[in-house]
C-alpha positions as CSV (number, residue, x, y, z in Angstrom):
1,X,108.6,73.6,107.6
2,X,104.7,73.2,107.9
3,X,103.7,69.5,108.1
4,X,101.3,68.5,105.0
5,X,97.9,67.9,106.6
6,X,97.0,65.0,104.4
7,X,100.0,63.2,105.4
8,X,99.0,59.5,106.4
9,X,99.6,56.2,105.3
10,X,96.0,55.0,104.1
11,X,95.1,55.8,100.2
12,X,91.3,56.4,101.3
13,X,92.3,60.1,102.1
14,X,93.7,61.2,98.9
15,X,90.6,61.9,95.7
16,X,90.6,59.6,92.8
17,X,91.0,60.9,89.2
18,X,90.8,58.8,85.6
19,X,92.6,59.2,82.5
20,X,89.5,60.8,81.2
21,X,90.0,63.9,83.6
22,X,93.5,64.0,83.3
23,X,93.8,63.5,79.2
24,X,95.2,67.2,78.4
25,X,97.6,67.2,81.1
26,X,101.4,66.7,80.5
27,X,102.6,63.4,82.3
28,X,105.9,61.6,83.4
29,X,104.8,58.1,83.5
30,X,107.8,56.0,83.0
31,X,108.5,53.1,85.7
32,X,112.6,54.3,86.3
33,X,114.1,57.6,86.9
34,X,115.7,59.4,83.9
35,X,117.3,62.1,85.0
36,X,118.2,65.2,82.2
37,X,121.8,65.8,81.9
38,X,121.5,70.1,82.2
39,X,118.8,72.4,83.7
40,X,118.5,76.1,82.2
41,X,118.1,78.3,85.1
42,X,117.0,81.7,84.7
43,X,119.3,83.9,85.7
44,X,117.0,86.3,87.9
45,X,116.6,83.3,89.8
46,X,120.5,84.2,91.5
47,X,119.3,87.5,92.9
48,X,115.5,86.7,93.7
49,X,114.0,85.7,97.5
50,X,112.6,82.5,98.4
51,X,113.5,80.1,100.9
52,X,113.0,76.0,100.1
53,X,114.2,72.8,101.4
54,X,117.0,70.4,99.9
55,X,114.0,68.3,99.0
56,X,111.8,70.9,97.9
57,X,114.5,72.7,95.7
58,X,115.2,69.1,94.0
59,X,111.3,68.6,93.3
60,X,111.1,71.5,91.9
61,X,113.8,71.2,89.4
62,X,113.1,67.7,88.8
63,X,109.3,69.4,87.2
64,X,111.1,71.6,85.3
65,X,113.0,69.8,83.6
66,X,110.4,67.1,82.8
67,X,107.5,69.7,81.8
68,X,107.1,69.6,77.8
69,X,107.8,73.0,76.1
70,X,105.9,72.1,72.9
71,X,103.2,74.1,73.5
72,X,105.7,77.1,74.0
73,X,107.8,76.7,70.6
74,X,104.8,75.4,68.6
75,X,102.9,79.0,69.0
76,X,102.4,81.3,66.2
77,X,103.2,84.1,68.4
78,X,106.9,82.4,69.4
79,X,107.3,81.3,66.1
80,X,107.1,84.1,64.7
81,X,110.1,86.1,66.6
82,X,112.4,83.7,64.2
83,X,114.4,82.4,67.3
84,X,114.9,85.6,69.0
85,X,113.7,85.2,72.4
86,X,114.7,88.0,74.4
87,X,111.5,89.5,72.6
88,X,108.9,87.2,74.5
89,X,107.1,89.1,77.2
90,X,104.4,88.2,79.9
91,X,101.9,88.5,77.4
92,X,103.2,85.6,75.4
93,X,103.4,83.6,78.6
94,X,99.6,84.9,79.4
95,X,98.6,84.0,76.3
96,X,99.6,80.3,75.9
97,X,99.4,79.3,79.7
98,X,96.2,81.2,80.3
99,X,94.4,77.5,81.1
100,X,96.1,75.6,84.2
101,X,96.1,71.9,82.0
102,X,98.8,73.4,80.4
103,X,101.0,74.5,82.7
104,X,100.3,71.2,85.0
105,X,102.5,68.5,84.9
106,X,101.6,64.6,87.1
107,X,104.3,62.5,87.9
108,X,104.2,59.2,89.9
109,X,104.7,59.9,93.6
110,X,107.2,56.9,93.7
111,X,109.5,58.8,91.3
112,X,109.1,61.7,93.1
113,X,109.9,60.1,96.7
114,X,113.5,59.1,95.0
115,X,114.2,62.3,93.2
116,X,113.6,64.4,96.1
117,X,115.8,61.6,98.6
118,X,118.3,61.8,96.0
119,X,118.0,58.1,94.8
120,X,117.6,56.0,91.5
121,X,117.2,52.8,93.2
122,X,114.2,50.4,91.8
123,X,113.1,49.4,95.3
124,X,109.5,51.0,96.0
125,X,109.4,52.9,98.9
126,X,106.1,53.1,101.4
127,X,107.3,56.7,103.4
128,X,106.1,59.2,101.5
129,X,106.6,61.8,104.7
130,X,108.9,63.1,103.1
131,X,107.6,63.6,99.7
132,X,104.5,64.9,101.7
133,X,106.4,67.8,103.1
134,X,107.9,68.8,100.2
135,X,105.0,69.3,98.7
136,X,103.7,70.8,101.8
137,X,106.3,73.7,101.7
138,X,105.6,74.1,97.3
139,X,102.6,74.4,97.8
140,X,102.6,78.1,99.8
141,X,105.8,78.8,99.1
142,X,106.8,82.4,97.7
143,X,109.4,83.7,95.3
144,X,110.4,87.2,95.2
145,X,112.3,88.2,91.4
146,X,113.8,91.2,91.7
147,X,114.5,93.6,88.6
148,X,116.2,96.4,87.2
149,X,114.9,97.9,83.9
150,X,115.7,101.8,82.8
151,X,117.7,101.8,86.3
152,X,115.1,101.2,88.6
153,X,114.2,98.5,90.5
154,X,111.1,96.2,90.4
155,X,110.1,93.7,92.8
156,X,107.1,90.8,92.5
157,X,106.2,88.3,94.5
158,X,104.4,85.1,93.9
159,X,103.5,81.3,94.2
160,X,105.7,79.0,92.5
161,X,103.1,76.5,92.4
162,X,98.8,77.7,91.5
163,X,98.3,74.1,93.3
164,X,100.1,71.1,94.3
165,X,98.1,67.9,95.3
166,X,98.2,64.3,95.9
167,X,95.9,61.9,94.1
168,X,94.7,58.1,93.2
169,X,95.1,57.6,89.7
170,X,91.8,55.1,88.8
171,X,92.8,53.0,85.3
172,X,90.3,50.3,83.2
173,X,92.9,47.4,84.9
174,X,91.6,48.1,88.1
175,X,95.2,49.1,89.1
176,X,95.4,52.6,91.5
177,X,98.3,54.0,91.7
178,X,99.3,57.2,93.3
179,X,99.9,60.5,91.6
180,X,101.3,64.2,92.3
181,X,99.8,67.0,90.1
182,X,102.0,70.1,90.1
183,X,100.3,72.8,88.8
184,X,102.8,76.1,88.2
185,X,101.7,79.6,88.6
186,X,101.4,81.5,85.3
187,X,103.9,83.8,86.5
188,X,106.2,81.3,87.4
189,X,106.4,80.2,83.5
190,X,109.3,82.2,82.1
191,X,111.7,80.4,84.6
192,X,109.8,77.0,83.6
193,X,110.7,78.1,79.5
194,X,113.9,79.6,80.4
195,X,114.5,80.4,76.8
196,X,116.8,83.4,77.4
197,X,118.8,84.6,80.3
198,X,119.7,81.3,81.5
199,X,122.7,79.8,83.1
200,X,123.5,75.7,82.4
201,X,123.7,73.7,85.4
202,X,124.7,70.1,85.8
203,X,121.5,68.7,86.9
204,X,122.8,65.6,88.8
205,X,125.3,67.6,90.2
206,X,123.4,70.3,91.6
207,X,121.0,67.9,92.8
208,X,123.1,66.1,95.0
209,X,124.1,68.7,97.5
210,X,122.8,68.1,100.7
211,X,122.5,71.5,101.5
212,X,119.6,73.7,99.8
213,X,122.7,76.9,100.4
214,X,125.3,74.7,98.6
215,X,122.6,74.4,95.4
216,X,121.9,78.1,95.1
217,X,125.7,79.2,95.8
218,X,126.7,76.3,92.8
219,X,124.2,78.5,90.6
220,X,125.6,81.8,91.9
221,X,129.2,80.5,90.8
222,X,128.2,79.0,87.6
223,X,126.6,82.4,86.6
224,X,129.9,84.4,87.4
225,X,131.8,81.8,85.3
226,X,130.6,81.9,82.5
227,X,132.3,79.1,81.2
228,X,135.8,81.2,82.4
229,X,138.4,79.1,84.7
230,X,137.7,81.7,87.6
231,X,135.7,84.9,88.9
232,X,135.6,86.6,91.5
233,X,132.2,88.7,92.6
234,X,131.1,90.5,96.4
235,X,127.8,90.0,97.8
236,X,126.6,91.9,101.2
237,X,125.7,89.6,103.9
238,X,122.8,91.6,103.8
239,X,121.7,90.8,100.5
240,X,122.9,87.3,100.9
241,X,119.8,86.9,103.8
242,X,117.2,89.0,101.8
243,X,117.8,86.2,99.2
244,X,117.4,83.5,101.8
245,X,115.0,85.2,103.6
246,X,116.1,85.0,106.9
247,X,115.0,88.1,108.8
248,X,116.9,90.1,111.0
249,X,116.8,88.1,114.1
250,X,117.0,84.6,112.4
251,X,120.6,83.0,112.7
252,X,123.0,86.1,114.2
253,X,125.0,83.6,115.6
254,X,127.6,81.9,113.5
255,X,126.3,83.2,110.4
256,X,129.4,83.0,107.9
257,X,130.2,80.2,109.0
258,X,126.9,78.0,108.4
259,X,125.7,79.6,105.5
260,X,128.8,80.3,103.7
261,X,131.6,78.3,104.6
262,X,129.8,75.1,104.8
263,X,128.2,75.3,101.4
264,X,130.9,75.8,99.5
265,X,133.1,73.4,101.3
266,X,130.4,71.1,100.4
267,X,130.9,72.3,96.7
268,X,134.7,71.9,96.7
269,X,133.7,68.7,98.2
270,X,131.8,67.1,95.3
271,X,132.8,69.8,92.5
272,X,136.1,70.7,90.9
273,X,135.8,74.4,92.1
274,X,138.2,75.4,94.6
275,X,136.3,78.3,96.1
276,X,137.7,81.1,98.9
277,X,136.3,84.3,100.8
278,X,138.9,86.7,101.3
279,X,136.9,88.3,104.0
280,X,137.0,84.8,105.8
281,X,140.3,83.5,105.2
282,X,141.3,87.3,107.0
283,X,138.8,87.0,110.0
284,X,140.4,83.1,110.1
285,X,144.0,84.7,110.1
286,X,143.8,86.9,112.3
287,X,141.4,85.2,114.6
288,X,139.2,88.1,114.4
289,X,135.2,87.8,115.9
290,X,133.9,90.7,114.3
291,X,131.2,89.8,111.7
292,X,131.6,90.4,108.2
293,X,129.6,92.7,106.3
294,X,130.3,91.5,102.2
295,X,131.5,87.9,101.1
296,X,134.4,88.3,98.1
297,X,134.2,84.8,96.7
298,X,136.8,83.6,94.1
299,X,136.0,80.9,92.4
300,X,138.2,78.5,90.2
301,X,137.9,75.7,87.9
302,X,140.5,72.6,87.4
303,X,138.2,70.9,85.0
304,X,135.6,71.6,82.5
305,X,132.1,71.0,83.4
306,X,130.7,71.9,79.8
């Protein structure tokens, strides 16, 4: 991951903003972390490309959930479909996210050092590296959605963030204080909305993998659920890569094992899913080096999680 350029300790390098600025701009200004219960996740997020941190993944969907949809579900033009939601299109989205205010969100960069470290401890914390790297990596990052309408394919890529930036926040009391402003690309909305085509996911739960693979695979087995007590679905290790995007000379060495095996043991770890790949347990069986080419995962569930 890129080191963020601005990263040092003194304030003097970051710009100052007032309230003045900043007045049309959605905020999370509350002193303690309250964390949403559920995060709807588009489902074309399962099969789309992009490749983030642990920390980044969790900033990210710590945004989401905290970015106001009122704008959204107060339109005329949203109104007007009478709940039916499949029937929004990009030029809805266009339309009532055309000015970046309204698809920015600020958030204190103290909350946002104990999201992303996984904490909800009071105790204010002076290493923001972290935090600093994550947004780093938002900040360029790419996301690939791929489609299929009238049985063909569609691909497009684009930023999840328009800009992502550090700043002093300059109030009457004399008190500074710093601030992150997220600002998300106007493509990126639908998955902000996520008003159809979504699967539920336990957001504490899916926040406290340590592993960015173990997030994404938790998503991948929710979606195949369904809300059923087991699934089973195949995935070429070839497409499990592209979504990853490792190229084709990144990890050749052990790859099944680190990118498969050990995220969803972490998942049966922390989860009540009991989770095996045929094609593994055989290669494990029969002691067998040969790589495998698809990953059969069945997935089962001792408890509810809805």
């Amino acid at each position: 991951m890129r080191k963020y350029q601005d990263s040092v300790t003194s304030k003097s390098v970051f710009s100052k903003k007032t309230e003045f600025e900043l007045r049309r701009i959605k905020r999370y200004d509350n002193k303690n972390i309250i964390l949403p219960k559920w995060i709807n996740l588009k489902n074309e997020l399962i099969f789309s490309e992009y490749d983030l941190s642990a920390t980044s993944q969790r900033l990210l969907y710590f945004v989401m959930s905290k970015f106001s949809l009122d704008d959204f579900y107060s339109d005329n033009s949203i109104y007007d479909l009478k709940g039916k939601f499949d029937k929004v299109n990009e030029s809805n989205y266009s339309y009532i996210y055309e000015e970046k205010d309204l698809r920015s969100i600020i958030v204190p960069a103290s909350i946002l050092s104990k999201v992303i470290n996984n904490s909800k401890s009071a105790r204010k914390t002076k290493n923001y590296e972290p935090l600093f790297a994550a947004i780093s990596q938002l900040k360029i990052a790419n996301i690939t959605i791929n489609t299929i309408k009238d049985n063909k394919k569609f691909s497009q890529t684009f930023k999840f963030f328009d800009n992502a930036e550090i700043f002093i926040l300059e109030r009457e009391s004399n008190r500074e204080q710093i601030f992150v402003q997220l600002t998300f690309s106007i493509q990126y909305m639908p998955y902000i909305v996520a008003c159809s085509g979504f699967t539920k996911v336990d957001f504490d739960k899916v926040c406290s993998f340590k592993s960015v693979y173990a997030m994404r695979f938790f998503h991948w087995f929710l979606y195949a659920l369904k809300n059923k007590k087991s699934a089973r679905f195949s995935v070429s290790i070839k497409e499990i890569r592209k979504r990853f995007k490792f190229s084709d000379n990144m990890y050749k060495q052990h790859f099944d094992a680190r990118f498969i095996q050990k995220p969803i043991d972490e998942i049966m770890k922390n989860t009540d899913f009991y989770i095996f790949v045929e094609e593994l347990e055989k290669k494990h069986k029969t002691k067998n080096r040969k790589k495998i080419e698809v990953a059969s995962f069945n997935i089962k569930q001792t408890n509810d999680l809805f």
